[in-house]
C-alpha positions as CSV (number, residue, x, y, z in Angstrom):
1,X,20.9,-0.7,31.2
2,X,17.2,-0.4,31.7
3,X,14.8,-0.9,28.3
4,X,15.4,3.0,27.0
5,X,13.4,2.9,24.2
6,X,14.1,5.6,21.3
7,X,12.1,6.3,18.1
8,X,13.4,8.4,15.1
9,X,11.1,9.7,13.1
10,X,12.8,11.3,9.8
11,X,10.5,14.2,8.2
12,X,10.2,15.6,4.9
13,X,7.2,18.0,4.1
14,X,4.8,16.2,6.8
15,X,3.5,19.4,8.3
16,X,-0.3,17.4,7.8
17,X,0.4,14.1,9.5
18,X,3.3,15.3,12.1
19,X,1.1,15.8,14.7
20,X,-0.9,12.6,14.6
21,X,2.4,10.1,14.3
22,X,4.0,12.0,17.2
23,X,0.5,12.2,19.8
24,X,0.0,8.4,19.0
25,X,3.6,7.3,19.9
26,X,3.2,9.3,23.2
27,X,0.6,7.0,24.4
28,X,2.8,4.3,24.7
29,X,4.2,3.8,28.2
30,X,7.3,1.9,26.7
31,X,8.9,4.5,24.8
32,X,11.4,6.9,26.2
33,X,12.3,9.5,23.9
34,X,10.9,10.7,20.5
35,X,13.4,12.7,17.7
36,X,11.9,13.9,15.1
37,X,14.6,14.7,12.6
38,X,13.5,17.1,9.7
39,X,15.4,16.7,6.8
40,X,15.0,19.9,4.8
41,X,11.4,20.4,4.5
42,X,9.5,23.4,3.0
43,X,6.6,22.9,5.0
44,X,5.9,23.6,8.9
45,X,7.1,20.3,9.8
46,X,9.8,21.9,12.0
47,X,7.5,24.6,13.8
48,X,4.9,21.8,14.2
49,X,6.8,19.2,15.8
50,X,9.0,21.5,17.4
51,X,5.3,22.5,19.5
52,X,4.7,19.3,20.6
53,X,7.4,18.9,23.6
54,X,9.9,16.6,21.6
55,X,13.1,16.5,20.4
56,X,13.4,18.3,16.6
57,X,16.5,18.7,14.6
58,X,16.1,20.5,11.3
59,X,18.8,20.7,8.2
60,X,18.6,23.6,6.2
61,X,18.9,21.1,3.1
62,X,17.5,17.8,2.1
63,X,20.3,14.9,2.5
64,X,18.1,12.1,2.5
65,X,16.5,9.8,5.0
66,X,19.8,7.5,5.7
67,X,21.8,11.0,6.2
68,X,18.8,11.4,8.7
69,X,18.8,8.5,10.4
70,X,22.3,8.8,10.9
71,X,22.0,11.3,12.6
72,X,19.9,10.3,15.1
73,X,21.0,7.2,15.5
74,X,24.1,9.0,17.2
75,X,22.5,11.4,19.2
76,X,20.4,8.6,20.8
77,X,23.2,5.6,20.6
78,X,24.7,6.3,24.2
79,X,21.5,6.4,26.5
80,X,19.2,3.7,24.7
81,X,19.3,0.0,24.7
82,X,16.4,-0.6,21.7
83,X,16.0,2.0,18.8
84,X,13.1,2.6,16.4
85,X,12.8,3.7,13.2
86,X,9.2,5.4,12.3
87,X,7.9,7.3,9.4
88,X,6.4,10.5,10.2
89,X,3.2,9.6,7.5
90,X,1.9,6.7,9.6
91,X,-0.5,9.0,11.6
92,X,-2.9,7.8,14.3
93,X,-1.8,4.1,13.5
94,X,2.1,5.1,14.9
95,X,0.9,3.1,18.3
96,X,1.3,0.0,16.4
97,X,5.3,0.6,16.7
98,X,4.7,-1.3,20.0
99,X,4.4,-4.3,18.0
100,X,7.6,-4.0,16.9
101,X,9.2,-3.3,20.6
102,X,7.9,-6.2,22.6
103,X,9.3,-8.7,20.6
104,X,12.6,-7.3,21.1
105,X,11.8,-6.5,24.9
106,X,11.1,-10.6,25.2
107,X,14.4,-11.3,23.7
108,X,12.5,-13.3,20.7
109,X,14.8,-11.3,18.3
110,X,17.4,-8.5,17.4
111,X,15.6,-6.6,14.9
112,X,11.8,-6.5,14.2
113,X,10.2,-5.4,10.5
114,X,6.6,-4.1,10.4
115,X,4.7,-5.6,7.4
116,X,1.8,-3.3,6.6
117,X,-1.9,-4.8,5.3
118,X,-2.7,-5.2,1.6
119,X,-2.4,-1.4,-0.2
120,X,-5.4,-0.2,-0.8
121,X,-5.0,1.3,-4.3
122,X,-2.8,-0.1,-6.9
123,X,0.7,0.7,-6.7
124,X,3.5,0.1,-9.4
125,X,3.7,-3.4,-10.8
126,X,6.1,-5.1,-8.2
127,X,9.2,-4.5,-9.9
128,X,11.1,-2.9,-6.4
129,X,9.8,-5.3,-4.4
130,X,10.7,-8.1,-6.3
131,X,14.1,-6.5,-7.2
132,X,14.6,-5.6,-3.2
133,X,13.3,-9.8,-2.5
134,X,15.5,-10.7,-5.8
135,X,18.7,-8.8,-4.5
136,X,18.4,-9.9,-0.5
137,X,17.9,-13.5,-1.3
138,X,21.0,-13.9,-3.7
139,X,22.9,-12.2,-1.0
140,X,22.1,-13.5,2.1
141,X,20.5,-17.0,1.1
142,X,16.9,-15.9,3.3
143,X,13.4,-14.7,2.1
144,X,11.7,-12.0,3.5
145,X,9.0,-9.7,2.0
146,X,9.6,-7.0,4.4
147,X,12.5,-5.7,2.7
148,X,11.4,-1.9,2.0
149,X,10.0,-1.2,4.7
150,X,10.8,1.7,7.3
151,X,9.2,0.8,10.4
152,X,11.6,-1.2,12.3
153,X,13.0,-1.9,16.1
154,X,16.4,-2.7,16.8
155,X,18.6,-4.0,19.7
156,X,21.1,-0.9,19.9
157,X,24.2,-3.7,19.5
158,X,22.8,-4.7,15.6
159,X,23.0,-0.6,14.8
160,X,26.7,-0.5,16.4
161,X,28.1,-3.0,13.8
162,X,25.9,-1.8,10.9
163,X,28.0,1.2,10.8
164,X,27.3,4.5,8.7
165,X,23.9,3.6,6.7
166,X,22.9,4.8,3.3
167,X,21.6,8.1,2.5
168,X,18.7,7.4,0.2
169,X,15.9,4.7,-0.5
170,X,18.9,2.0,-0.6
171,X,19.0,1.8,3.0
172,X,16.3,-0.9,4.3
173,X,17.4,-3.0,1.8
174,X,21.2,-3.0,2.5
175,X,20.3,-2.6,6.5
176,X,19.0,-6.3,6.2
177,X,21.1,-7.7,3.9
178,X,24.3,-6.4,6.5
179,X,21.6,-7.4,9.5
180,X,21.6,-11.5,8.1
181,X,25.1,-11.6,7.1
182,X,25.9,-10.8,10.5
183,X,23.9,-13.3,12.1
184,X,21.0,-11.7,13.9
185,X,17.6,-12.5,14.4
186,X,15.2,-10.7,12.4
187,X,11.0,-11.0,12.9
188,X,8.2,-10.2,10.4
189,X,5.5,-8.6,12.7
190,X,2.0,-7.9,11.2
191,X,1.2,-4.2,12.2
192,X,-2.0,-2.8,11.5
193,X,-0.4,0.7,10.2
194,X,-1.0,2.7,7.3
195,X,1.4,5.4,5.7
196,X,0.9,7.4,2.4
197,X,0.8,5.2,-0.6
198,X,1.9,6.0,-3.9
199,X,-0.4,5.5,-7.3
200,X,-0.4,4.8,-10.8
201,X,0.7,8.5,-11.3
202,X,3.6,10.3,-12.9
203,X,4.4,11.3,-8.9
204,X,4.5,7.7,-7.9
205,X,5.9,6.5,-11.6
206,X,9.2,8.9,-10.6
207,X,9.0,7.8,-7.0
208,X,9.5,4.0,-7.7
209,X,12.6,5.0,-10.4
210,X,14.4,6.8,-7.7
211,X,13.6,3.7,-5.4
212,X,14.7,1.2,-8.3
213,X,17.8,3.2,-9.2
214,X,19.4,3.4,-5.5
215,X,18.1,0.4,-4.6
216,X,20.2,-1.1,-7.3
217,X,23.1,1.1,-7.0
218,X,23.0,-0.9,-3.1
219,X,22.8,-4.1,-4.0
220,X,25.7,-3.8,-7.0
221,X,27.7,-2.2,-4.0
222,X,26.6,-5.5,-1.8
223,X,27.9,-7.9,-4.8
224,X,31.0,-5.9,-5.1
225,X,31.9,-6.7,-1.4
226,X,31.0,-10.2,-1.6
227,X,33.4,-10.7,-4.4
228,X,36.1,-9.3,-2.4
C-alpha cells in the first residue's frame, strides 16, 4: 500500500478553532483524508466542520475522546497505512502534524509523540505529569515526557494490536505503555504547536482531577495485568 495518510481529529465544543486546525492540515500535500469526529458538542462544531469538504461524524452524546477515536480508527483502518491523532484546539499551528509523519514515512519509527514548547501560563503543579512519567516508567522500564499528549502518528500495524483504546483522559497514557511493551519504536518530536492551555482556575483545577482520577484508574488496570 501507498503512504495513505489519515488524521482524526476528535471535537468537543470547538466551533472557534475548528476551522483553523482543519484549513492548516489541508495544506499539507502528505495527508490523505481528514475525520473530524464530534463527540457530542453543544456548539457548531458539527455545522462548521461539516462546511469545510471533510469527513464529520457527530454523536448525539458525549462518550469521550477514546470512544471517539475508536471510532475513527475503524472507519479509516482498511484504506490507510499511517494514522494521526490531532486535537481540534491546535489552530493555525495543525501543519506541524507533518513533523510527526515524516519520521514515520522514513521508517525511523512506529509511532511518533509531539512535545509542545514550554506553557505559557502556569498550569497545575505537575502532579499528572509526574503521575503519567511515574506510572509508564514502573511499567514499561522507559522514560519519556510525552506521555499526555494527543498529537501523535502511527504505523497502522501498532493500532491493530493496541486493540479497543480507552474512553477518557487514560488513553495516551495506557496507548504507550501497551505501544513499549509491545516492542515498537516510539520518537519524541519537537513540534512548534500550541493548543488551549488550562490555568490556575477552578476550570483547570477540575480538569486535571478528572485527568488524575482516569489516569490512575489506567495505570491500576496496567498493574493488575502485569500481575497476571
Amino acid at each position: 500500500m501507498e503512504k495513505h495518510i489519515t488524521i482524526l481529529i476528535p471535537a468537543l465544543n470547538e466551533a472557534s478553532r475548528i476551522e483553523n486546525t482543519i484549513s492548516a492540515v489541508k495544506k499539507s500535500d502528505l495527508i490523505s483524508r481528514i475525520i473530524v469526529l464530534d463527540d457530542g458538542s453543544t456548539d457548531n462544531t458539527f455545522q462548521t466542520a461539516n462546511e469545510l469538504d471533510v469527513e464529520v461524524y457527530r454523536f448525539n452524546e458525549n462518550h469521550g475522546k477514546g470512544y471517539a477515536l475508536n471510532f475513527g480508527i475503524q472507519k479509516a483502518m482498511d484504506d490507510s497505512s499511517i494514522m494521526v491523532f490531532l486535537d481540534a484546539d491546535t489552530g493555525s499551528t495543525a501543519i506541524e502534524v507533518e513533523k510527526l509523519i515524516i519520521p514515520i514515512i522514513n521508517n525511523d519509527a512506529d509511532v511518533t509523540i509531539a512535545r509542545f514548547p514550554a506553557a505559557k501560563k502556569k498550569g497545575g503543579f505537575g502532579l499528572v505529569k509526574n503521575l503519567a512519567k511515574f506510572g509508564v516508567k514502573s511499567l514499561t522500564g522507559k522514560s519519556i515526557n510525552t506521555s499526555l499528549s494527543g498529537q501523535r502518528a502511527f504505523k497502522v500495524k501498532v493500532l491493530e494490536q493496541l486493540g479497543t483504546l480507552p474512553n477518557d483522559y487514560g488513553i495516551e497514557v495506557g496507548m504507550i505503555i501497551d505501544i513499549f511493551n509491545k516492542g515498537f519504536i516510539v520518537k519524541e518530536v519537537e513540534v512548534n504547536m500550541t493548543h488551549r492551555e488550562t490555568g490556575r482556575d477552578i476550570r483547570g483545577f477540575i480538569h486535571r482531577g478528572k485527568q488524575f482520577y482516569q489516569i490512575s484508574k489506567v495505570l491500576v488496570h496496567k498493574f493488575k495485568e502485569v500481575k497476571k
